[in-house]
Structure formats: structure tokens, C-alpha cells
C-alpha distance (Angstrom), angle and dihedral (degrees) to the residues before:
residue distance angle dihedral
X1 . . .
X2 3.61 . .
X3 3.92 95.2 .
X4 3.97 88.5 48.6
X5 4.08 96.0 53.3
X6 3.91 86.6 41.6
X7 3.98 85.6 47.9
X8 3.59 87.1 45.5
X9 4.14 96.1 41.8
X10 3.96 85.1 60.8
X11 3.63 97.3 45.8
X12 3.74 89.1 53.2
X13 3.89 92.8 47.9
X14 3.46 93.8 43.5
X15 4.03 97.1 60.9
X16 4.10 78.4 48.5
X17 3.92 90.1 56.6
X18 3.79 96.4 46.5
X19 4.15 96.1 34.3
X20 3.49 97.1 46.4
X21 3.69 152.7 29.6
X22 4.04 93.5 -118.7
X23 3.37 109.6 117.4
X24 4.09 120.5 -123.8
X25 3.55 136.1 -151.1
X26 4.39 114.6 -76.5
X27 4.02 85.2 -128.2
X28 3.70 90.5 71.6
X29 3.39 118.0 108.5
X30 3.94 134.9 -138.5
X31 3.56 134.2 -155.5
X32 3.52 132.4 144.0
X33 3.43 96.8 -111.1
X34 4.14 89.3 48.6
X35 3.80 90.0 55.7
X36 4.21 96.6 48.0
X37 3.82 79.9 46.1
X38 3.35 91.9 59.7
X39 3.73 103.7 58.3
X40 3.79 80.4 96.8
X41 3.31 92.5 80.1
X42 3.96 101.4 36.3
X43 4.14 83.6 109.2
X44 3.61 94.2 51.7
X45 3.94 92.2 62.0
X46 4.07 79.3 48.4
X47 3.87 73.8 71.5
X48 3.70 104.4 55.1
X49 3.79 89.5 43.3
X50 3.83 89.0 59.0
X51 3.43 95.5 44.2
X52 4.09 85.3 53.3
X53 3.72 89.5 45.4
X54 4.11 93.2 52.5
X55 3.75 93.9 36.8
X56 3.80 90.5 56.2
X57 3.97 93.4 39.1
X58 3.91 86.1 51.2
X59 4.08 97.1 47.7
X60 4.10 94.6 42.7
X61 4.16 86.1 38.0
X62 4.00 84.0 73.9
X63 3.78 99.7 58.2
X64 3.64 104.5 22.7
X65 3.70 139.4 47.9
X66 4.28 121.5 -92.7
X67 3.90 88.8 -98.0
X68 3.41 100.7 58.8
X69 3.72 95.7 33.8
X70 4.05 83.3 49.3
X71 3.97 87.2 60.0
X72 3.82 103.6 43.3
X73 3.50 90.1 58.1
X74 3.73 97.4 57.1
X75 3.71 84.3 38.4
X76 4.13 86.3 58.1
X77 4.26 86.3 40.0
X78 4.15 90.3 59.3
X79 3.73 92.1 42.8
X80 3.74 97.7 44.6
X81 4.08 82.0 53.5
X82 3.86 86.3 32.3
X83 4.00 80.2 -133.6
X84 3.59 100.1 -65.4
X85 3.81 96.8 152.7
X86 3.58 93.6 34.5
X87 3.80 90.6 52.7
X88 4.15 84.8 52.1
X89 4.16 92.9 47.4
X90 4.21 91.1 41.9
X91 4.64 86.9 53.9
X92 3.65 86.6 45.2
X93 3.59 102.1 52.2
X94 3.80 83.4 47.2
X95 3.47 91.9 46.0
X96 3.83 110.4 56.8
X97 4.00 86.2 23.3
X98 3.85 89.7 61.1
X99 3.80 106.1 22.6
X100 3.80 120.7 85.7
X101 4.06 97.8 -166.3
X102 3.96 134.7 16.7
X103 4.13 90.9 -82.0
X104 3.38 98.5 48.2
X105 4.25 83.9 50.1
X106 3.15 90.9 59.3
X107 3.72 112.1 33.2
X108 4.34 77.6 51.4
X109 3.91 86.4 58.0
X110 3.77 100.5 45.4
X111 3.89 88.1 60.0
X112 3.38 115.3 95.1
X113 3.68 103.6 -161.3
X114 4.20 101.0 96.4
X115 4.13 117.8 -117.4
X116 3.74 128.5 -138.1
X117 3.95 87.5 -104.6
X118 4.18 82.7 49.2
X119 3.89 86.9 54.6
X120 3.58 107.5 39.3
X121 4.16 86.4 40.1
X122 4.25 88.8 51.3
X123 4.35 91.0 45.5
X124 3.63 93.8 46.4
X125 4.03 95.3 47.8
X126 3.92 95.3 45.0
X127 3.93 89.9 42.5
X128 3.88 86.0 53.3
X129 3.93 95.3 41.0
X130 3.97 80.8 55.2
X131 3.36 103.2 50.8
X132 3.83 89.0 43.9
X133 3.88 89.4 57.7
X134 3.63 88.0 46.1
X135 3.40 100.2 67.1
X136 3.80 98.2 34.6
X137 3.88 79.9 63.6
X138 3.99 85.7 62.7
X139 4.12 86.7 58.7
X140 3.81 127.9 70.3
X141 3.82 115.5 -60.6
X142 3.53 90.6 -122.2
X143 4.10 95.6 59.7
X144 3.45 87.6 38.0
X145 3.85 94.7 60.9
X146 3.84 94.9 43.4
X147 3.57 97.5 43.1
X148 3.95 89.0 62.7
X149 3.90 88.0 34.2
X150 4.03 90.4 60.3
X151 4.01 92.3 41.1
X152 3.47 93.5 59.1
X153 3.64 93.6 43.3
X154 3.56 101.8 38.2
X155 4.13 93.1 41.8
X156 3.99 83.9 58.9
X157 3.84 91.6 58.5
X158 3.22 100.5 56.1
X159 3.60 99.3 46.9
X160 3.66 81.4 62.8
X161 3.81 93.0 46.6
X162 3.65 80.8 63.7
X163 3.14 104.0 52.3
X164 3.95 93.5 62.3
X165 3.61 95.8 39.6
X166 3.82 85.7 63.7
X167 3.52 151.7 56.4
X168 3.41 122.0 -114.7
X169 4.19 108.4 -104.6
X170 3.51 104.6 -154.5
X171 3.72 130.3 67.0
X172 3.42 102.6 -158.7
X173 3.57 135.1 97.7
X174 3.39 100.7 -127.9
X175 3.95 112.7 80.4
X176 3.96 119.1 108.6
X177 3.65 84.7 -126.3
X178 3.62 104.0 49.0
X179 3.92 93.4 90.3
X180 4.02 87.8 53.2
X181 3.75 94.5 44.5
X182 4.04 94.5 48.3
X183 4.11 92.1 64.6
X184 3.75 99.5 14.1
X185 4.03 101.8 151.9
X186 3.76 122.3 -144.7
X187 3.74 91.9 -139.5
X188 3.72 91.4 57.3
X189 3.47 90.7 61.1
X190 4.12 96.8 43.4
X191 4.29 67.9 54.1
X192 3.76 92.9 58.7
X193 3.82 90.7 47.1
X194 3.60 91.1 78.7
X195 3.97 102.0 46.3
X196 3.94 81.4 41.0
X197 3.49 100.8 45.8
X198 3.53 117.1 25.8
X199 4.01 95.1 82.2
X200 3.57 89.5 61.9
X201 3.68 91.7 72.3
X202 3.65 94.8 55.8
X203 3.69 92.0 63.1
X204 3.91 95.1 83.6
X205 3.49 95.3 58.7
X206 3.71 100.9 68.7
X207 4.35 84.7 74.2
X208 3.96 111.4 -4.2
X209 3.78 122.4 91.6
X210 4.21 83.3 150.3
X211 3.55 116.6 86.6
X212 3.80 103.5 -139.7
X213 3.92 90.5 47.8
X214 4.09 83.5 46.1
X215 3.74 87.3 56.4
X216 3.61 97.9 41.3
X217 4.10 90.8 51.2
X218 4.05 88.2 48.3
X219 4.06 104.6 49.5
X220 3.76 100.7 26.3
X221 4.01 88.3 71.6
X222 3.94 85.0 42.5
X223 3.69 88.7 40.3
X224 3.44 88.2 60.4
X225 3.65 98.7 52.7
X226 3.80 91.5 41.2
X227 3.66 91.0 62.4
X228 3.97 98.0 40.4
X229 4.46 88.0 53.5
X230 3.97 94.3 52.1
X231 3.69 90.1 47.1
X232 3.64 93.0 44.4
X233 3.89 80.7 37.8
X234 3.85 97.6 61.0
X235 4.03 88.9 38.4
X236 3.47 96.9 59.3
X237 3.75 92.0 42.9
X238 3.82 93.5 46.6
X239 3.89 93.2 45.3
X240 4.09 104.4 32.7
X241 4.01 105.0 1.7
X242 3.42 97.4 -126.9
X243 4.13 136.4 13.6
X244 3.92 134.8 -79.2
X245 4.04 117.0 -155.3
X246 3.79 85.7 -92.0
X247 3.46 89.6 58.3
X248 3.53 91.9 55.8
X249 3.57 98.5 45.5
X250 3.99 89.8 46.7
X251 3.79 86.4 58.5
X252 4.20 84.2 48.2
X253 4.03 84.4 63.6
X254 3.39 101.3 37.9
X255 3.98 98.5 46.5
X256 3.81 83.8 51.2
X257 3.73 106.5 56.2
X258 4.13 81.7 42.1
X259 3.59 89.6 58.0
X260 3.58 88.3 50.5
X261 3.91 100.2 49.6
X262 3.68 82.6 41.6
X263 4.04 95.3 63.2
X264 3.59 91.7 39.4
X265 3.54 98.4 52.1
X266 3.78 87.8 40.8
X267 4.03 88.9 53.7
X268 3.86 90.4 46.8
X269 3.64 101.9 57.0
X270 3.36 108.7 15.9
């Protein structure tokens, strides 16, 4: 039991290690085979960045006004990730808005210099993400805090969803993700599911005692997200037939603000 919650313990830290910026202990291990096993806990770091996102929001909320507050802590999200999906969502919006054919895609992506379509794609998402937490701040604290709780969570589970519902794009050796993607295991993401989507069913309980509004509240954030991964799904199949680690951390971004519009609208109307 011991060896499986120590197995377990390094697992956990080593999705922090290779998600995020936050440093881990020197005892923990790495392997290849550690690090694919550890996509089951991508979601779970989806928690620690929401709890550094609503800690900051709190602390600045107290000296500054919602908007501001709203914007430091997405400014605190990015550099507790130090950007690594927004680095994947800027190459792909310069990669499939500047490539013609699947080489060009992906020789576009592999450069690290950032595109007008990177630019315009990176404003547009973080001005939306903004104006999203914005007007969460208008809605009870307790909504407001699980709403960006579940988008973080839930946005991590899908990027692994993708990442078994494709092939793998690129045939060289060189990706960050290839060592994940080569012994990625189903059941780690069915794992990830539960870190990823359990929040999502606390939303309904900030207003719902009725079961069809409960229901509406819980899927139409998920419905959301659903819709934005097959489309993204049957792009990136269409245009590359299969995913790159940008890809993946493209559908991170996008997954989140849909999770966002999704409570929102779900709060609004129902």
C-alpha cells in the first residue's frame, strides 16, 4: 500500500514538474513511462492553477477594482504554467493560419518566433478569458470560484481525450510530448476524467434544487466543450491527421474559455 501511494505521490508530482513552473522535490523520479503515467493527473494540476487563479483574484479583489483583479489572476495562471498551453494555442494559430499543407503546419509550429495570426489569436483569447472572469465576478463568490475551478480541470481532460483519439502528427523525435504520446494509456485518461470532471458537478448547487435546471447547469458548460473538441477534432484530422503538443495545449485554451461561456450562459438563462 505504501509503495502504491508513493508510486502514486510521484505520478502526481511529476505532471506538476512538466505542467507547471512549481518546483518539486529532487527525490522524484523520471522516466518516460512515469511521465505518460501521469497524464492521469494532468486535471488535478487544473486544480492548483485554480486555486492560484482565485487566491490571487481574492488578495488583489481588496485593493483594486473586479477588472483588474480579473486580469492579475490570469496573469498569475500563465506564469504559474509559464504559458505552456498558451505557447501551444499562439504556434497553432500560426500554424494552420500560415501553412498551406501538413509540412508547412508543422514546420510553422516548430518555430518559435510568434506570427501575426499567433498574436492576434493570443490578444483575442486572453481579452475573452478576461471579460469572462469579469462578469463571473458580478455572480456569487461561490459560482465564481467553481466555475474557474471546473475550467481548469475540465479543459485538462480533454486535451487528453485528444490525445487518444488521435494519431500522433509528427515523426520526429523531438516533441516534449512524444515520450507521453508513445505509451499514453486509455485508462489513465478514464483516470483524469475524475480530477477533470468532477468539479463540474458542483456547479449546480450554487442555485438548483430542481433537477432539470441541475442538469441543464452541469452539461451545458460540458456541452460546450464537447462541441468545441470534435470540431477541433475533425480540424486537426482534416488538416494534420493527428495532433502535435501544440495541438493539445490549443485545445487546453479553447476548452477553457468554453467552459467559461458555458457556465455563464448556463447561469443567465437557466
Amino acid at each position: 500500500m505504501i509503495r502504491f501511494l508513493r508510486r502514486e505521490l510521484i505520478l502526481f508530482l511529476s505532471s506538476v514538474r512538466f505542467n507547471t513552473r512549481i518546483a518539486v522535490p529532487d527525490w522524484v523520479e523520471h522516466s518516460e513511462e512515469l511521465l505518460a503515467s501521469s497524464v492521469r493527473y494532468f486535471p488535478l494540476v487544473g486544480w492548483i492553477i485554480a486555486c492560484i487563479t482565485i487566491f490571487v483574484f481574492l488578495g488583489s479583489r481588496q485593493i483594486l477594482p473586479a477588472m483588474i483583479a480579473a486580469v492579475l489572476s490570469i496573469c498569475a495562471s500563465v506564469f504559474a504554467t509559464g504559458a505552456f498551453h498558451e505557447d501551444g494555442f499562439t504556434d497553432v494559430c500560426d500554424g494552420f493560419g500560415g501553412g498551406w499543407n501538413k509540412e508547412k503546419i508543422l514546420e510553422i509550429m516548430k518555430d518559435s518566433r510568434i506570427g501575426a495570426f499567433g498574436a492576434i489569436g493570443i490578444v483575442l483569447l486572453l481579452l475573452l478569458k478576461s471579460v469572462c472572469y469579469f462578469f463571473l465576478t458580478d455572480l456569487p463568490f461561490f459560482f465564481f470560484m467553481i466555475a474557474v475551478w471546473s475550467s481548469h480541470a475540465s479543459s485538462r481532460f480533454f486535451a487528453n481525450a485528444m490525445a487518444v483519439s488521435l494519431p500522433y502528427a509528427r515523426e520526429d523525435e523531438l516533441s516534449k510530448v512524444k515520450s507521453i504520446v508513445k505509451s499514453m494509456k486509455v485508462s489513465d485518461v478514464f483516470i483524469s476524467a475524475i480530477w477533470g470532471l468532477g468539479p463540474c458537478l458542483l456547479l449546480p448547487f450554487v442555485q438548483s434544487s430542481d433537477p432539470l435546471r441541475y442538469s441543464l447547469m452541469t452539461f451545458i458548460p460540458l456541452g460546450f466543450q464537447s462541441l468545441g473538441f470534435v470540431i477541433l477534432r475533425n480540424f486537426y484530422n482534416k488538416r494534420l491527421g493527428g495532433y502535435t503538443g501544440d495541438c493539445l495545449g490549443a485545445v487546453q485554451q479553447v476548452t477553457e474559455i468554453l467552459s467559461l461561456l458555458g457556465a455563464i450562459v448556463a447561469w443567465k438563462y437557466y
